[in-house]
C-alpha positions in Angstrom: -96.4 -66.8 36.2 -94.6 -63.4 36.7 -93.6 -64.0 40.4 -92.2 -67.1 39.4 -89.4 -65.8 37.2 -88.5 -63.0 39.4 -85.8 -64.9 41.0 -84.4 -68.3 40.6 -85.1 -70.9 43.2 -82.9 -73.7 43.3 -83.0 -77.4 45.9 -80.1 -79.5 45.4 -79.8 -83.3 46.8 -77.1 -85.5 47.3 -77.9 -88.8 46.2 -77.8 -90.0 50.2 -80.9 -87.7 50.9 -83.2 -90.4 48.7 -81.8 -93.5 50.6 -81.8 -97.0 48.5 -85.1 -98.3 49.9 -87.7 -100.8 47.7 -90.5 -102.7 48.7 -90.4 -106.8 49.0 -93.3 -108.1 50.6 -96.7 -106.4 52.1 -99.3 -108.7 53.8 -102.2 -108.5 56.3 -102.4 -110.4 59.7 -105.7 -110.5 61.3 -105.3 -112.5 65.1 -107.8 -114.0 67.1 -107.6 -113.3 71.0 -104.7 -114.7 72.5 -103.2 -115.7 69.9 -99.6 -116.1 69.3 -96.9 -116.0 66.5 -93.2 -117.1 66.5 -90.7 -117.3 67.8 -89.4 -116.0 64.2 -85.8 -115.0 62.8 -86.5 -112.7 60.0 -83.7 -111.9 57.0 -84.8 -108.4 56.6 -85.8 -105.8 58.3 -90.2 -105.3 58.7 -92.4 -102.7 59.7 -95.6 -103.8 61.3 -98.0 -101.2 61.3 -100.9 -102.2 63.7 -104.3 -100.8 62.3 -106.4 -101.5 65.1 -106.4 -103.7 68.3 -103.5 -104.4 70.6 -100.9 -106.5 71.7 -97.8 -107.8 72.7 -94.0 -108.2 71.3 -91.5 -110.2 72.9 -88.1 -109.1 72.0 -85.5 -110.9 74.1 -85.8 -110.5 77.6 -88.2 -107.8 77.3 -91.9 -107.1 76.2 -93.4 -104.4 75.0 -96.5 -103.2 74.6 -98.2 -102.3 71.0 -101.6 -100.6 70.6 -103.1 -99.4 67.1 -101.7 -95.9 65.8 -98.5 -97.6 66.3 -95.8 -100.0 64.6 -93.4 -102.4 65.4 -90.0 -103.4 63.7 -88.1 -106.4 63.2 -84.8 -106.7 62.7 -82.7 -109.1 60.8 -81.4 -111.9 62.2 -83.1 -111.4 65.4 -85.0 -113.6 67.4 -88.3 -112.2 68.3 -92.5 -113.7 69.0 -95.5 -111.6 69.7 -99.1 -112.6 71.0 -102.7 -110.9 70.2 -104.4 -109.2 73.1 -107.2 -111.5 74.7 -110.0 -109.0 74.3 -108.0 -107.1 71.4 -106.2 -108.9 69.2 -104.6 -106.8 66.5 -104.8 -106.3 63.3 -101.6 -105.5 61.2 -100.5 -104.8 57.8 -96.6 -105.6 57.7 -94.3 -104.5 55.0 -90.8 -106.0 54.4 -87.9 -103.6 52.9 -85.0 -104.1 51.1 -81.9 -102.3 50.1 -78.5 -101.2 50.9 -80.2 -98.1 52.3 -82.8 -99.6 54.9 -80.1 -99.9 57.6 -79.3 -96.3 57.5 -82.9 -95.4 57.4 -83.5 -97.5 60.2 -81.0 -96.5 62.4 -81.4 -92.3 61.7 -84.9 -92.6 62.9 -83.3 -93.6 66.2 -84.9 -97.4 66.2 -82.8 -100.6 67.6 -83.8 -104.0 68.5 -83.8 -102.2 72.3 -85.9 -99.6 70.5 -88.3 -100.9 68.1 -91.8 -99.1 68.3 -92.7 -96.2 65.6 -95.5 -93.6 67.7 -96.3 -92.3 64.4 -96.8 -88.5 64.8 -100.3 -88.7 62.6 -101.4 -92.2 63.5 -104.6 -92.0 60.9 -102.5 -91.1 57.8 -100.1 -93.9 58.4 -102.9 -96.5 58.8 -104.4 -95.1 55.5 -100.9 -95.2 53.9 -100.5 -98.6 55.4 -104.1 -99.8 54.0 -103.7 -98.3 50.6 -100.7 -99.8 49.7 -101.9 -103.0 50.9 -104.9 -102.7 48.5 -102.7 -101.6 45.5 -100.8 -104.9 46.1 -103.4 -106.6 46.4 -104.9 -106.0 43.0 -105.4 -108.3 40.1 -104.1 -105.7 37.7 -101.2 -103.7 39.9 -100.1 -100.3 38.7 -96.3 -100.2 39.9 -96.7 -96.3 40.5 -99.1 -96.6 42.5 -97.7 -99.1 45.1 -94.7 -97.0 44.9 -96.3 -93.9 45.8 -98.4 -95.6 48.8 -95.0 -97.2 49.5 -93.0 -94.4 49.9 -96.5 -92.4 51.6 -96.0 -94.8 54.2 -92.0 -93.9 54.6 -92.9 -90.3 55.0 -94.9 -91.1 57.8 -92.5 -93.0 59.3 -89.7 -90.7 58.2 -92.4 -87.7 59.9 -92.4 -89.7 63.7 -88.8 -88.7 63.2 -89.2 -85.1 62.9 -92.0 -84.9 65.7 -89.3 -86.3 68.1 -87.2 -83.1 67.3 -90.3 -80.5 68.1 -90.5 -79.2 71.2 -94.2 -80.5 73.0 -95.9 -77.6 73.4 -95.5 -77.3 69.5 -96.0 -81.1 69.0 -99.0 -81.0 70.6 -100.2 -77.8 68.6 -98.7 -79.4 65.1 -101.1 -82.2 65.8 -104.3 -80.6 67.3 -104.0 -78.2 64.0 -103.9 -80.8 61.7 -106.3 -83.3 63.5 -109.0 -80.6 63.1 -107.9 -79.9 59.3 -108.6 -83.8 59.0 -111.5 -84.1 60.5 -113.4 -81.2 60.5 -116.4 -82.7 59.2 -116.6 -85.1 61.5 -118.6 -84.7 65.2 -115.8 -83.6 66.3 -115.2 -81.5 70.0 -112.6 -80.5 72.2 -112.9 -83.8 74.1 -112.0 -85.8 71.4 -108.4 -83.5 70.4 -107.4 -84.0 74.2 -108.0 -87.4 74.1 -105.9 -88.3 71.1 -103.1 -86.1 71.7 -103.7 -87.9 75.4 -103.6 -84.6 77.6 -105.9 -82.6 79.6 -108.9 -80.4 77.6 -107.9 -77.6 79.6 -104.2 -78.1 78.8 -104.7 -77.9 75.3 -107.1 -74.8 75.6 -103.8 -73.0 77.3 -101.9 -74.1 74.2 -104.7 -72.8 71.8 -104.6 -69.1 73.9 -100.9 -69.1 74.1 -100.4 -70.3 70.1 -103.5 -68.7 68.2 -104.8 -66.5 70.9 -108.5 -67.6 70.7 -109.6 -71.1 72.3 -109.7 -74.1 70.6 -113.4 -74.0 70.2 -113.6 -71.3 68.3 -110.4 -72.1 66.3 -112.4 -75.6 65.1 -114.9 -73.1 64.3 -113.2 -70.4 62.5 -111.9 -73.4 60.5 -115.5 -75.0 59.7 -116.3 -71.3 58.6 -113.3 -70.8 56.2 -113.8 -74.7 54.5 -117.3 -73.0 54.2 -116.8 -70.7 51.8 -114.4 -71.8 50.1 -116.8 -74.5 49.3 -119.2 -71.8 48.3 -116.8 -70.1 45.9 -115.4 -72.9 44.0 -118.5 -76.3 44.3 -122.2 -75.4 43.5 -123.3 -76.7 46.7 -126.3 -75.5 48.2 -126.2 -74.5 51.4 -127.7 -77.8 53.4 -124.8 -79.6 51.9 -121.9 -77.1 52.8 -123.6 -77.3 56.4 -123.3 -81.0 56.1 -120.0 -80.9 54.6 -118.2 -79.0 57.2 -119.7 -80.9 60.3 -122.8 -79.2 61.1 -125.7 -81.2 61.6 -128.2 -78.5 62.5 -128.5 -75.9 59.5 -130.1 -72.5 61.7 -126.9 -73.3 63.9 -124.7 -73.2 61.0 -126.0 -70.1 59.4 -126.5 -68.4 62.5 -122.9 -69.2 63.0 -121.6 -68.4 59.4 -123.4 -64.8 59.7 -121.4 -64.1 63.0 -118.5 -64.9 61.4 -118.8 -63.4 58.0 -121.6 -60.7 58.3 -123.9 -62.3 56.1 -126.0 -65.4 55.6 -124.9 -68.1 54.2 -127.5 -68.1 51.4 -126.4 -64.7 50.9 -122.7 -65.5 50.4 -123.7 -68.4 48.0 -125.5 -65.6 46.0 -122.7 -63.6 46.1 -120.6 -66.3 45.0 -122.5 -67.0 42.0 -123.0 -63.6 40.9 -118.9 -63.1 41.0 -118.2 -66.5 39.3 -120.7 -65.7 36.5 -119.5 -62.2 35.9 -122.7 -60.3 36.1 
């Protein structure tokens, strides 16, 4: 606790950094192909958040384009209709706001009825935001916390597209390689597949991944795997075949011949260590 009370920290708000924002309505669409909806005048203003599929929103005299990862918004008092994808058709989960401090909200994350698609900057956390709120509300017994917390989960999502807009996209891209990895580390997960979600070129992003953390991305996805490693091994009692599992490895010799590379011992060796050091002996 000592480092704590060597100096005094203090973060002070003004009231208009927490705008006025609740929660009126959440529901899920699920469209057949082709199908359509509208056209509809809404009262407030609604965030669409489209979980998977695509489609298309007519706003006016224009159409845009909305694919899942990303969200459309209606605005009150304005006139608008959308249609399901024929081979596609979305699925959304939509949530309705209210409050004197929705407008403002809206308006700082640079969104208009010209301008109303969210790219959310980490399209997987909103969709989970998105879905967990939906399944709190959707409860027999609800726990107002715990809408409220996927509620305002979801904001800071929305709230983070905002922020991404302001990062420069070399370090965009980085920010969301970096954390794509952290997220699914345990997955199969390759190069191949951070290119194509960030939607650039694999050899792109390995320039980034020299330039950034001077070693290539490959061996930053497995410097990471490594580190979740043991960390696993000093604080679970996991055996080794399920940390190999655990961090994405599917062939255990390739893992530990990996793991002693990296951290000059086996990993059965470094469990053992582990144990000895937790126990005290």
């Amino acid at each position: 606790m000592q480092k704590y009370l060597e100096r005094e920290e203090r973060f002070t708000f003004d009231k208009s950094y927490f705008p006025d924002i609740w929660l009126s309505l959440c529901c899920c669409h699920r469209y057949n192909p082709s199908e359509t909806f509208g056209p509809v005048t809404p009262s407030n203003y609604i965030i669409n958040i489209v979980e998977a599929g695509r489609g298309t929103l007519d706003h006016g005299n224009r159409r845009y384009s909305v694919a899942a990862g990303q969200a459309f918004v209606l605005f009150p008092g304005r006139t608008v209709s959308w249609k399901a994808d024929g081979l596609e058709p979305w699925n959304y989960i939509g949530v309705e706001l209210s409050g004197s401090g929705v407008e403002k909200f809206i308006e700082r994350l640079g969104l208009s009825f010209q301008v109303p698609l969210i790219d959310f900057s980490s399209p997987h956390k909103a969709m989970d935001a998105a879905y967990d709120l939906f399944v709190e509300c959707n409860k027999k017994y609800q726990n107002h916390f715990a809408i409220s917390s996927s509620f305002f989960s979801l904001l800071e999502c929305v709230e983070e597209s905002l922020v991404a807009k302001k990062i420069p996209a070399k370090n965009f891209y980085m920010t969301r390689a970096v954390e794509y990895i952290k997220e699914n580390y345990n997955q199969n997960l390759s190069v191949e597949n951070i290119a194509n979600m960030l939607g650039i070129e694999r050899s792109y992003l390995s320039r980034l991944f020299k330039t950034y953390k001077n070693k290539s991305t490959q061996n930053y996805i497995i410097d990471y795997r490594i580190h979740r490693a043991k960390k696993m091994f000093e604080e679970e009692d996991l055996n080794v075949s399920q940390v190999c599992t655990a961090v994405g490895y599917t062939n255990i010799y390739c893992f530990s011949r990996i793991f002693k590379s990296r951290v000059g011992m086996s990993p059965k060796e470094y469990r053992e260590m582990c144990k000895r050091e937790n126990s005290g002996d």
